[in-house]
VMD Tcl script that builds the backbone (N, CA, C; Angstrom):
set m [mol new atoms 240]
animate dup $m
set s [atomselect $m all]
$s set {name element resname resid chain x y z} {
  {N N UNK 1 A 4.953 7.641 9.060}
  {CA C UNK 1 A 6.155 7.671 8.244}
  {C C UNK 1 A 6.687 6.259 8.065}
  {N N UNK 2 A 7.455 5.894 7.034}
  {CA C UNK 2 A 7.859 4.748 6.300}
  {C C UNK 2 A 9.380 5.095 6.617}
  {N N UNK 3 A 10.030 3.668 7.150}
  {CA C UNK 3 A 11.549 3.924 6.817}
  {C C UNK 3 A 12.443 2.891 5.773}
  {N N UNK 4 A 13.165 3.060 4.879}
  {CA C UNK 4 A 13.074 2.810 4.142}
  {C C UNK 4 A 14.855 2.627 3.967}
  {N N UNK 5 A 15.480 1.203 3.728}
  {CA C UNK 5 A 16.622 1.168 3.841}
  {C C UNK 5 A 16.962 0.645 2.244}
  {N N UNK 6 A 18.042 1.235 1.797}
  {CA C UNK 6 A 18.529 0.964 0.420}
  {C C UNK 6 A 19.932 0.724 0.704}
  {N N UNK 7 A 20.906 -0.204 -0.800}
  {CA C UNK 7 A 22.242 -0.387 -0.717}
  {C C UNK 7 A 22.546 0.302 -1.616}
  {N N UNK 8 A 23.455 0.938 -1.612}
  {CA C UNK 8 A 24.014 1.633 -2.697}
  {C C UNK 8 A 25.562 1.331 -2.751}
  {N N UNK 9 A 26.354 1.422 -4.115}
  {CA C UNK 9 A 27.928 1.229 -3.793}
  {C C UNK 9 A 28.413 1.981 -3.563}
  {N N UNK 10 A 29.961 2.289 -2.727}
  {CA C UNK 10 A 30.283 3.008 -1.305}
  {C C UNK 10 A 30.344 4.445 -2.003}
  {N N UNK 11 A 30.979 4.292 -3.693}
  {CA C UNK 11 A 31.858 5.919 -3.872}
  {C C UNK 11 A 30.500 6.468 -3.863}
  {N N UNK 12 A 29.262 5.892 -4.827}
  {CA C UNK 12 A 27.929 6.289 -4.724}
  {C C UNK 12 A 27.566 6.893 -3.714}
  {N N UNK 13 A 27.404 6.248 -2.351}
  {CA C UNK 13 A 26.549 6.997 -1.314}
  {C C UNK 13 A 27.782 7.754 -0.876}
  {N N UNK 14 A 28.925 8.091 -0.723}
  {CA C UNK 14 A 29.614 8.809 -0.812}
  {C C UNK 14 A 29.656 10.642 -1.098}
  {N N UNK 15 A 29.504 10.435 -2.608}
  {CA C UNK 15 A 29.436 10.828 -3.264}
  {C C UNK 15 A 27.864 12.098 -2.979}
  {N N UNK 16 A 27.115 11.144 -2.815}
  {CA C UNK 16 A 25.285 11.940 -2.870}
  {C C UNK 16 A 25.303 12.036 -1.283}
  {N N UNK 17 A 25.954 11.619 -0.686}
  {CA C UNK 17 A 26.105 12.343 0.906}
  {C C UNK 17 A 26.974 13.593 0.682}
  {N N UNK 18 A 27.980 13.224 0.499}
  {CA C UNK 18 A 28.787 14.912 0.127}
  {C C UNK 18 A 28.130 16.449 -1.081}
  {N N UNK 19 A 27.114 15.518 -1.570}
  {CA C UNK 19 A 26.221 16.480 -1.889}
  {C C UNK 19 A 24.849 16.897 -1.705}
  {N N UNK 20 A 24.797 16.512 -0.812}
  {CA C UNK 20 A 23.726 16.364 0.246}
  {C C UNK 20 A 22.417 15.764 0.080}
  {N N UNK 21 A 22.649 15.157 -0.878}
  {CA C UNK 21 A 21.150 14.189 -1.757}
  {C C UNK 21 A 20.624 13.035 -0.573}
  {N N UNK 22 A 21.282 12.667 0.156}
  {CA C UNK 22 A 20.995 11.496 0.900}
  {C C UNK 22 A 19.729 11.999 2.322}
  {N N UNK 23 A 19.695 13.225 1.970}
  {CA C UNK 23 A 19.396 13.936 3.600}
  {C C UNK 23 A 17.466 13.834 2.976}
  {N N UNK 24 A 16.506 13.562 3.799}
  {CA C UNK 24 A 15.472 12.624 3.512}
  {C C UNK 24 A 14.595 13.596 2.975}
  {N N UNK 25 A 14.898 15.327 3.153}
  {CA C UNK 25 A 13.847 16.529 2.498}
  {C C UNK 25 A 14.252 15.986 0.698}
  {N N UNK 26 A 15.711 15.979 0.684}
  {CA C UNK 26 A 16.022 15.964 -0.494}
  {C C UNK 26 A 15.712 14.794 -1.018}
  {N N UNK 27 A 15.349 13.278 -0.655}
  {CA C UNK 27 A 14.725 12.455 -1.582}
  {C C UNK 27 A 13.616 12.390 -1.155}
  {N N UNK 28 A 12.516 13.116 -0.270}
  {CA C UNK 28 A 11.821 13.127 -0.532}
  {C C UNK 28 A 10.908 13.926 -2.393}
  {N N UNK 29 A 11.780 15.052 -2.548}
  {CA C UNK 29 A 11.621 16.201 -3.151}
  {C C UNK 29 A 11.957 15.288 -4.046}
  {N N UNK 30 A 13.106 14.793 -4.684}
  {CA C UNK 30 A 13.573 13.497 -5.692}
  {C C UNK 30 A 12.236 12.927 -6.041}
  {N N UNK 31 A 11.454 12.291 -5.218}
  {CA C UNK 31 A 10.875 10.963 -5.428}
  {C C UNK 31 A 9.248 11.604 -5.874}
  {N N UNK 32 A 9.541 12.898 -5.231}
  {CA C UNK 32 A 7.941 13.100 -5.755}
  {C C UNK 32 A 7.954 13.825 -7.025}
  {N N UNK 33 A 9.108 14.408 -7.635}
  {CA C UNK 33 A 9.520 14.956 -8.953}
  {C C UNK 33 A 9.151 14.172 -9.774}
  {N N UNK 34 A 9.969 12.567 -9.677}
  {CA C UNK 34 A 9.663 11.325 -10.317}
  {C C UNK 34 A 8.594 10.936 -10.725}
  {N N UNK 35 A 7.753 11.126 -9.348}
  {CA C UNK 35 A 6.369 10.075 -9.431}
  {C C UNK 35 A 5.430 11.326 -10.153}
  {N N UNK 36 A 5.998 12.669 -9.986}
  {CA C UNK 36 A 5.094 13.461 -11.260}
  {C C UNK 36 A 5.536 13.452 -12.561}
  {N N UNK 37 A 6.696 13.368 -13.256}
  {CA C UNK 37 A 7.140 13.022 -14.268}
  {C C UNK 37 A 6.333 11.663 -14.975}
  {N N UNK 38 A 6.674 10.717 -14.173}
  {CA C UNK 38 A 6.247 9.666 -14.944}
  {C C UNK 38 A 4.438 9.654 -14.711}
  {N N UNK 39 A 3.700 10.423 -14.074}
  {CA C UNK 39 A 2.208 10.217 -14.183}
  {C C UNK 39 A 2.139 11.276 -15.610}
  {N N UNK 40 A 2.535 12.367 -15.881}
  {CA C UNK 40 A 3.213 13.083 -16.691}
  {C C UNK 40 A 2.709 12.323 -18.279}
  {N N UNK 41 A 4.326 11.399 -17.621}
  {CA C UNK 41 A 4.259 10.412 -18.984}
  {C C UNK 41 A 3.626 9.267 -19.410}
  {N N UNK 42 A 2.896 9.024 -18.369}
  {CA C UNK 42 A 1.506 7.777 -18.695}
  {C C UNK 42 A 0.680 8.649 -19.355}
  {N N UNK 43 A 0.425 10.268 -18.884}
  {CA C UNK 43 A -0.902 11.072 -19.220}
  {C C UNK 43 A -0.920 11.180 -21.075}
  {N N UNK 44 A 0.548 11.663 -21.198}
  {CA C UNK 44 A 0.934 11.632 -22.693}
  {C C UNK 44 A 1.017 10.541 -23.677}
  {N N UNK 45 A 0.971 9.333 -22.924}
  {CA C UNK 45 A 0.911 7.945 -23.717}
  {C C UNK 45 A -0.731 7.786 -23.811}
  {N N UNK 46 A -1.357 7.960 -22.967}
  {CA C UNK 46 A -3.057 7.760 -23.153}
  {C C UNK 46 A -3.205 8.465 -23.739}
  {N N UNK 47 A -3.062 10.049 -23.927}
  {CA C UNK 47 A -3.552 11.040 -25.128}
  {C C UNK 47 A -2.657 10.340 -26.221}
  {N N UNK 48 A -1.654 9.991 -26.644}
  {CA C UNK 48 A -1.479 9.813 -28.106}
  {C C UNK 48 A -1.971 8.488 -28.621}
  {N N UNK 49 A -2.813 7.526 -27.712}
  {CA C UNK 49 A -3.450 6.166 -28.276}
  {C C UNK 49 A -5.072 6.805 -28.106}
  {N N UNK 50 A -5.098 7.599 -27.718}
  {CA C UNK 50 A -6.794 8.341 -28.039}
  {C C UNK 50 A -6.286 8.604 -29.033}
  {N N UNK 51 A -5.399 9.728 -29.168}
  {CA C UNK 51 A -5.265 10.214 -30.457}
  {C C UNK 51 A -5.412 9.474 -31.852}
  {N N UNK 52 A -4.489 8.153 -31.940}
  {CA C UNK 52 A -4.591 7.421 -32.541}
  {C C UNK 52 A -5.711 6.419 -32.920}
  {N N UNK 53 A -6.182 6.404 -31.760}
  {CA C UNK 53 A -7.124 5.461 -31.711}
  {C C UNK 53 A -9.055 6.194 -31.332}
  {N N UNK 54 A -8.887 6.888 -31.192}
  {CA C UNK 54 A -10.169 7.622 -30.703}
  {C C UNK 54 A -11.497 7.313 -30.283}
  {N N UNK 55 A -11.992 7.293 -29.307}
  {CA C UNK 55 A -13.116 6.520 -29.081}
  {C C UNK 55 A -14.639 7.201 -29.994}
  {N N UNK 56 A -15.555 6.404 -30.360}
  {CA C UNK 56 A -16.612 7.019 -30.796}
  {C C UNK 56 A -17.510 7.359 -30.018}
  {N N UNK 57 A -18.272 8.657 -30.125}
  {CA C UNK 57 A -19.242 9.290 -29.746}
  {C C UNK 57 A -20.059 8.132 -29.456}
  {N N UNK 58 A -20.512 8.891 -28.185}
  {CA C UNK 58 A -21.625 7.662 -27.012}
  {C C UNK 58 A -22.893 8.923 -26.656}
  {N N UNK 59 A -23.801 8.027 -27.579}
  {CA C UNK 59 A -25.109 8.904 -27.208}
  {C C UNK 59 A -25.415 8.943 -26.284}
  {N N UNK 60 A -26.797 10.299 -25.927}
  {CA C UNK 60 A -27.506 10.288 -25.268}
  {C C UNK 60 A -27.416 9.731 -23.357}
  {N N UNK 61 A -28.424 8.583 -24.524}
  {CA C UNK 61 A -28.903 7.338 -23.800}
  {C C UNK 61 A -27.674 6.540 -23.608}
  {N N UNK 62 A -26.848 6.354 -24.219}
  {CA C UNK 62 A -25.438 5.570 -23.722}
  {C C UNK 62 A -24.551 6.449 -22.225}
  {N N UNK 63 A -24.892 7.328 -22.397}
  {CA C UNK 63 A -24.173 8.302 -21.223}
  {C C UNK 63 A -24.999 8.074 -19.587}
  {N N UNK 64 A -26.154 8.001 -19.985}
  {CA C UNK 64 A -26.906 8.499 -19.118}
  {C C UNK 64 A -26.641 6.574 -18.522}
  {N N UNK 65 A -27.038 5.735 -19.014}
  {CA C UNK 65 A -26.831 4.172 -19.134}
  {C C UNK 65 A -25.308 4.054 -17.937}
  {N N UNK 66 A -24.270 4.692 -18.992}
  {CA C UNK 66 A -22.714 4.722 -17.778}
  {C C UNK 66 A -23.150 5.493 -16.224}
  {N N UNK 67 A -23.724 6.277 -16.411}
  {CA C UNK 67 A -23.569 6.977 -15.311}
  {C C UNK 67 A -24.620 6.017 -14.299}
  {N N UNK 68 A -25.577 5.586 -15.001}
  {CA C UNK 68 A -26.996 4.442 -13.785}
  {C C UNK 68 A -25.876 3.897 -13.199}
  {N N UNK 69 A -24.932 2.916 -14.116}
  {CA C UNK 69 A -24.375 1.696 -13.631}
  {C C UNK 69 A -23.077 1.936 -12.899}
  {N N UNK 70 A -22.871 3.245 -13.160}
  {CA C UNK 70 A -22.051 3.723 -12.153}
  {C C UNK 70 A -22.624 4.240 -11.082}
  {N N UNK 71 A -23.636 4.907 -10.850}
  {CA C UNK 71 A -23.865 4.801 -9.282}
  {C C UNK 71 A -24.664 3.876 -8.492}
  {N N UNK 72 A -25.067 2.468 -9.630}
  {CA C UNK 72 A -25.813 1.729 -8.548}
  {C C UNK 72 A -24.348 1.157 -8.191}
  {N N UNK 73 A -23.299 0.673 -8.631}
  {CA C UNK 73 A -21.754 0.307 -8.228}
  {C C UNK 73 A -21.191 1.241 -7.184}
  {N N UNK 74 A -21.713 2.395 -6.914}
  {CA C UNK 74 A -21.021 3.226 -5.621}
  {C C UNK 74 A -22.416 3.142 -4.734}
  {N N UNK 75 A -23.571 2.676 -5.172}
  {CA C UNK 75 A -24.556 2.374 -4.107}
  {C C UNK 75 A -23.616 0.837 -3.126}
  {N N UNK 76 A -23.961 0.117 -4.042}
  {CA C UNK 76 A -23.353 -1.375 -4.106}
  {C C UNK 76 A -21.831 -1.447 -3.195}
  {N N UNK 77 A -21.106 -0.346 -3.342}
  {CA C UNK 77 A -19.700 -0.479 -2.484}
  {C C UNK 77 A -19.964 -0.141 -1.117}
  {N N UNK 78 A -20.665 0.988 -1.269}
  {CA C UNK 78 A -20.917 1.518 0.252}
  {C C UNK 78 A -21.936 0.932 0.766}
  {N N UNK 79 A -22.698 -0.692 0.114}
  {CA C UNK 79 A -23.188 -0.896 1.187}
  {C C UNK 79 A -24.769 -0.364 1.215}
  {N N UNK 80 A -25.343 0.093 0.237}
  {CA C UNK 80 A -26.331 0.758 0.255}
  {C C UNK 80 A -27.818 -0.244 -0.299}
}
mol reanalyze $m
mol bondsrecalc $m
mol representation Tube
mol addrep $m
């Protein structure tokens, strides 16, 4: 576990203590809402520049080519 100290101004933490936001289930639950929202909204920005932009069909032999050079690169990481 990570501890994690923030400033906030007083009526603020005040305020999200008296409503119980400050208590660590509840930003935990906050923070991971967030971090799915915004992967969310990266996912929807890459589909609408495909969209826009679209990649062209990769033959065959172009597929098979990505995939060599991708696993001599996971040979190559691990060491193989």
């Amino acid at each position: 576990m990570t501890t994690v100290q923030i400033t906030l101004p007083d009526a603020l933490a005040q305020e999200a203590t008296k409503a119980g936001l400050l208590a660590p289930e509840k930003i935990e639950r906050m923070l991971r809402e967030r971090l799915r929202a915004e992967r969310i909204e990266r996912m929807k920005a890459a589909r609408a520049t495909l969209a826009a932009e679209p990649l062209a069909p990769m033959t065959p032999e172009e597929i098979s080519a990505e995939i060599d050079a991708y696993r001599t690169e996971q040979r190559r990481a691990a060491g193989s």
